[in-house]
C-alpha positions in Angstrom: -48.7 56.0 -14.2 -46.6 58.9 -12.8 -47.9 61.9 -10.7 -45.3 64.8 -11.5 -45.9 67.3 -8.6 -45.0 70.8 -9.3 -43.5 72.7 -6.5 -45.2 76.1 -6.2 -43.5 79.1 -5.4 -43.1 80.2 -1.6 -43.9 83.8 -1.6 -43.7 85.7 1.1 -47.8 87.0 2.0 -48.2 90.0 3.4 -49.8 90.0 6.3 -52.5 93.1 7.1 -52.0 94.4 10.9 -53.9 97.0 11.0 -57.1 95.0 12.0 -54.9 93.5 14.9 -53.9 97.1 16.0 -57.3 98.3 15.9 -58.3 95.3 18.5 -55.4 96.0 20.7 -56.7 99.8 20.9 -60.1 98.9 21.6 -58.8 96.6 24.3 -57.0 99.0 26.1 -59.5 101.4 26.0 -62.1 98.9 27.6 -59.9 98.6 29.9 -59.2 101.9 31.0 -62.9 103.0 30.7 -63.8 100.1 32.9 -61.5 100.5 35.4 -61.1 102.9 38.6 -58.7 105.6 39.3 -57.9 106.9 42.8 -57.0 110.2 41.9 -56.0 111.1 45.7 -55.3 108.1 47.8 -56.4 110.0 51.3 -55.9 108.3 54.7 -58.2 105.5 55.6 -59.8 106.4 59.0 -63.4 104.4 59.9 -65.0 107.6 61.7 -67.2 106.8 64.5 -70.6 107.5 63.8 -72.9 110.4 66.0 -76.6 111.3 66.3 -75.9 114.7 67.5 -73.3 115.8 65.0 -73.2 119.1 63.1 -71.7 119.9 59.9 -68.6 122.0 60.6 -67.1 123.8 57.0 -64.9 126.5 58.6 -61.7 123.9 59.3 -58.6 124.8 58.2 -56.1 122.5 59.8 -56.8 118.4 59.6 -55.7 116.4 62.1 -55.9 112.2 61.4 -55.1 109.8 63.6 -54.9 106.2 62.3 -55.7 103.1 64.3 -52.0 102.5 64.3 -51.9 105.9 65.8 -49.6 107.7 63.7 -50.8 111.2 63.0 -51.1 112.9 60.1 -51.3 117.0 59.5 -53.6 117.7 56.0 -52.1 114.1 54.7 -48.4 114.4 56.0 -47.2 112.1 58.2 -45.6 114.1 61.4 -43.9 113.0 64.5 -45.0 114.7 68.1 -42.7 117.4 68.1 -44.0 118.3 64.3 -47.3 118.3 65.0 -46.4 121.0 68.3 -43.8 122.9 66.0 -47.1 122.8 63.2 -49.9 124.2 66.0 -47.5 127.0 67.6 -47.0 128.3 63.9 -51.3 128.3 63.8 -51.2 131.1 66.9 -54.7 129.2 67.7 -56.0 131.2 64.6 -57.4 128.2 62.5 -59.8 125.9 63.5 -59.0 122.1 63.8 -60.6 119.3 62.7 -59.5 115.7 64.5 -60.4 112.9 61.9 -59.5 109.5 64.6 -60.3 106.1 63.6 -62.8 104.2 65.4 -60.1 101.7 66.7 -57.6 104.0 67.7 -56.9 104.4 71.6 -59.2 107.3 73.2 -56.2 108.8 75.3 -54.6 109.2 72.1 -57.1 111.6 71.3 -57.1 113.4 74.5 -53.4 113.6 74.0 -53.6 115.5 70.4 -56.9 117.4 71.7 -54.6 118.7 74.6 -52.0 119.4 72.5 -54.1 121.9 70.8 -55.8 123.6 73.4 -52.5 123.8 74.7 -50.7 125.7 71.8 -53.7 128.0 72.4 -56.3 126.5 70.0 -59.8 127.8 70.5 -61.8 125.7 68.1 -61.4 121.9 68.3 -63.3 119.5 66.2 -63.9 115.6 65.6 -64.9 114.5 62.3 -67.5 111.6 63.0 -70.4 110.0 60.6 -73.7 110.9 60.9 -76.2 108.4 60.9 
């Protein structure tokens, strides 16, 4: 007894993709709902924290100095001699607010609060946390 096996014809199947494309959507958009945007990056100081702190809103100028004491004027990194070129141009007519991390070296603070009195600053603030 002979088994005659018929070869069937190899036809190319299309293949449906627009159920694969509609999970590849819905995966990136789970992703991007789920996940967190820093819109502004900032300058990561750890304030020190006061009991006898007030709420100042009249700053104009921001001053930050990081614990690897570079200084920053409103988020741009400046040397020294920017910073003093920066305050002369103020004519002591806009208040300052020093933002100095926790870990930085106090004279390094007395040395940019100087530097503004000095250009003639008459309202010098530190930014601090309130408890």
């Amino acid at each position: 007894m002979a088994l005659h096996l018929r070869k069937s014809s190899a036809e190319a199947v299309p293949i449906d993709i627009a159920p694969l494309i509609d999970v590849v959507f819905q995966l990136l958009l789970f992703f991007m709902l789920t996940s967190s945007f820093v819109l502004h990056p900032g300058i990561r100081v750890a304030l020190p924290k006061a009991t006898t702190g007030r709420s100042v809103t009249s700053s104009t100028v921001i001053l930050t100095l990081t614990k690897d004491h570079l200084i920053y004027w409103n988020d741009e990194l400046v040397t020294l001699q920017e910073l003093r070129r920066n305050l002369k141009e103020t004519n002591g007519q806009q208040s300052i607010l020093i933002r100095c991390d926790r870990h930085a070296y106090v004279d390094k603070l007395i040395a940019l609060w100087d530097l503004c009195r000095e250009v003639g600053a008459t309202e010098v603030h530190i930014a601090t946390l309130s408890e």
